[in-house]
Every structure is written in C-alpha cells, then in structure tokens.
N, C-alpha and C positions, 0 to 999 in steps of 0.2 A: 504493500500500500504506500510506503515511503516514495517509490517512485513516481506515483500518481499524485501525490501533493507537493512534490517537488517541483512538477510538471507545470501545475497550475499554480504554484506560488511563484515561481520564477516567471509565469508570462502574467504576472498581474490579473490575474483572474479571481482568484481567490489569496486569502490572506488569513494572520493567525486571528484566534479570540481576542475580543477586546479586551481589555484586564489582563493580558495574559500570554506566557512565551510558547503557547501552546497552541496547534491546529485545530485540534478539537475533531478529529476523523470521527466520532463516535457521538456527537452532537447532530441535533437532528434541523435539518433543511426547510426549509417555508418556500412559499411560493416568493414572496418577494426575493428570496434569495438567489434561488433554480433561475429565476431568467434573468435576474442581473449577472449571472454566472455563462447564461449562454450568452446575451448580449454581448459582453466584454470576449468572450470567443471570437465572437463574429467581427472583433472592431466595431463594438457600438455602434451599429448603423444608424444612419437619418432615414423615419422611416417615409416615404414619398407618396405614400399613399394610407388611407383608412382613417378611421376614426378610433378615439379613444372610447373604453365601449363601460368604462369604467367609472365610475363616479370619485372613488374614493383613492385613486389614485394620480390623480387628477393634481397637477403642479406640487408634485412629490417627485424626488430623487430617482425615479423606477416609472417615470409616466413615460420618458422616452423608450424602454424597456420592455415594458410592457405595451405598446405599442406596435412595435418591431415585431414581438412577439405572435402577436394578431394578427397582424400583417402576411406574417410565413406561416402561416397554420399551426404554430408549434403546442396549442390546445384543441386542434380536433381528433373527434376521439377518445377525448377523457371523458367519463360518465356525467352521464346529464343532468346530474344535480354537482356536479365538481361546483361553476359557479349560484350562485343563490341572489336574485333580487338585483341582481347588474352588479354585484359588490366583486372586484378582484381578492380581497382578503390576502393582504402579503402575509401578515403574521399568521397567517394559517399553516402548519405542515405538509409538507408536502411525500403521500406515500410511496411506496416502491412504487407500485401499478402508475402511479402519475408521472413518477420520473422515467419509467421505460416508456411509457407512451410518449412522450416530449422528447426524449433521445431518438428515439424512433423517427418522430415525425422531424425533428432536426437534420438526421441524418439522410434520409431519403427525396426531403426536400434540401434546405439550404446547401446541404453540402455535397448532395448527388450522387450518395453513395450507393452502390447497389440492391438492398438490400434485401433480394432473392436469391444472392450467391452465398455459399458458406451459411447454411442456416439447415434447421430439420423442420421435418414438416408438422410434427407435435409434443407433445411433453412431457409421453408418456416416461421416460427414461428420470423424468425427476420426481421427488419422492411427494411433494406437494403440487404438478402438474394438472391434475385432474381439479383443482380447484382455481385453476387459471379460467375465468370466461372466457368464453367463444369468439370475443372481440379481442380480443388482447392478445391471444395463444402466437399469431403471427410474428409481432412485435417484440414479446416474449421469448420466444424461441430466435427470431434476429440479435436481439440484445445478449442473450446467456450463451449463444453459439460465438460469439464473436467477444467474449469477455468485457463486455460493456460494462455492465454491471454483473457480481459476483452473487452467487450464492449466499444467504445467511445461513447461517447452522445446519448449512446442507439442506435448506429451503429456500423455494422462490424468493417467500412471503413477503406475497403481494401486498397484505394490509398492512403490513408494520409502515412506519414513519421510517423515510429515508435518513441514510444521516452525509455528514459534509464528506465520508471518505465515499459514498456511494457517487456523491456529484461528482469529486475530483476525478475516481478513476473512470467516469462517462466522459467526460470530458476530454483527460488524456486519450483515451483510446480510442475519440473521435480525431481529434486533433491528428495521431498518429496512421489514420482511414484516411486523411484527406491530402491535397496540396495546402491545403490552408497552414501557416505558420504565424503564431503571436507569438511576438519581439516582447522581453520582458517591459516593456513600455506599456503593454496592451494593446498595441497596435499590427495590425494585421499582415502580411504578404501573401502572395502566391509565389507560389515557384514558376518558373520559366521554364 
C-alpha cells in the first residue's frame, strides 16, 4: 500500500491528516473527498459545459469538482437514492460499491481505458461475489481483475465505507493504465 500513497502524495493528489504526520490509509473517504481526488488526477479541469446540479455545494472549494465530475458521468450508475433532494452531501462517506463505480466510470470514460480487456465475466471465484448486484458485477469484476481496488478481509465488501488507502491505490493504478502523468505540482501531461 506504501506504494500507492506514495504515488498520490508525490503528485499532489492526496496528502497526510490534518493534525498529523500520518496518511491515514485506514480512515474513511466522503464524497467530497473521492472527487476532489479525481479532479486533481485529471488537472483540475474547467469544466465547459453543465450545470451545477447541487445546491449545497455551490461557491465551496469542490463546486468546480464536482462539476467536472457531472460533466464526465463519473456518478452514473451509482444507486438511485446515492443523491437525496439535489443535496451532493461531501461529508457523507463514500462506500466500496461507490468508489468502484466512479473508478469504473472514470476509467472507461475520461481516460479510455479499455475496460473489456483483462476482466472475468463474474464473481463467482470470490467468496462475497454473489452479493454483488446485477448492476455493478461488470464494474466489479473490471476493478478487482485489474487490482484497482483490493480485496478486504478477502471480501469485496461492497457496503463497508471506503477508506483513503482504497482511493490512493485506484488512483495509482489508474494513473499507471493511462498516458496520463501528474507532475508533483498537480498538474497534468500526456506522453508523446
């Protein structure tokens, strides 16, 4: 896991606990967090299009963020009660199932990665598989074939709350799928 926080602490993505000389792998992730962490992936982009669909995030540090985020689909697909009453809810947690579907859809759009090659076709092989919905099994099975995100206790599990090492190492491992390259600045390249 060292490598995977190393990854995203050196390209400004992520950083330690406030209060503290510590990264926190094992603290758990909010929504505001997951896409200020993809955001900063992607070079913070401007996003050129859509509306903010948000009230409450609305001329906060994460409205350009979550914006972006809208923009590239990186919430379609998450269960249809994820938002409630048009509220984005940053301080809300963010679970396993949310973070692979947002890896997912990350990956397959913004960054064009294939994501029909290197995958199986269900889940029977893991030991909490059959408790994966129907929607998700695809995603699910891309994400864990390709070391996206790792097993818990030798479980998907999909309900638990994600924590900051599950973001790092989606993130390294995306970053590592792509020509994409963040400069420890946060700022973005392609390769030539």
């Amino acid at each position: 896991a060292f490598e995977y926080v190393e990854d995203v602490f050196d390209a400004g993505i992520m950083e330690g606990m406030e209060d503290s000389d510590e990264f926190g792998v094992e603290e758990n992730v909010t929504r505001g967090d997951i896409v200020s962490y993809f955001y900063k992936m992607m070079n913070s982009p401007v996003s050129e299009e859509g509306t903010l669909s948000f009230s409450d995030v609305a001329d906060t540090d994460i409205e350009n963020a979550v914006m972006w985020a809208e923009s590239v689909g990186l919430f379609d697909g998450l269960r249809e009660d994820f938002f409630t009453d048009s509220m984005f809810e940053a301080d809300k947690e963010v679970t396993r199932e949310d973070l692979i579907v947002m890896v997912y859809n990350l990956a397959k759009g913004e960054l064009e990665i294939d994501v029909t090659e290197n995958t199986v076709e269900n889940l029977d092989e893991y030991e909490d598989g059959a408790d994966v919905a129907d929607e998700f099994v695809e995603a699910t099975a891309w994400v864990l074939t390709n070391d996206v995100v790792s097993l818990k206790d030798g479980k998907i599990a999909m309900a638990e709350v994600a924590e900051r090492g599950d973001a790092a190492q989606a993130i390294s491992r995306l970053m590592g799928m792509t020509d994409v390259e963040v400069a420890g600045d946060g700022s973005v390249a392609t390769e030539s």
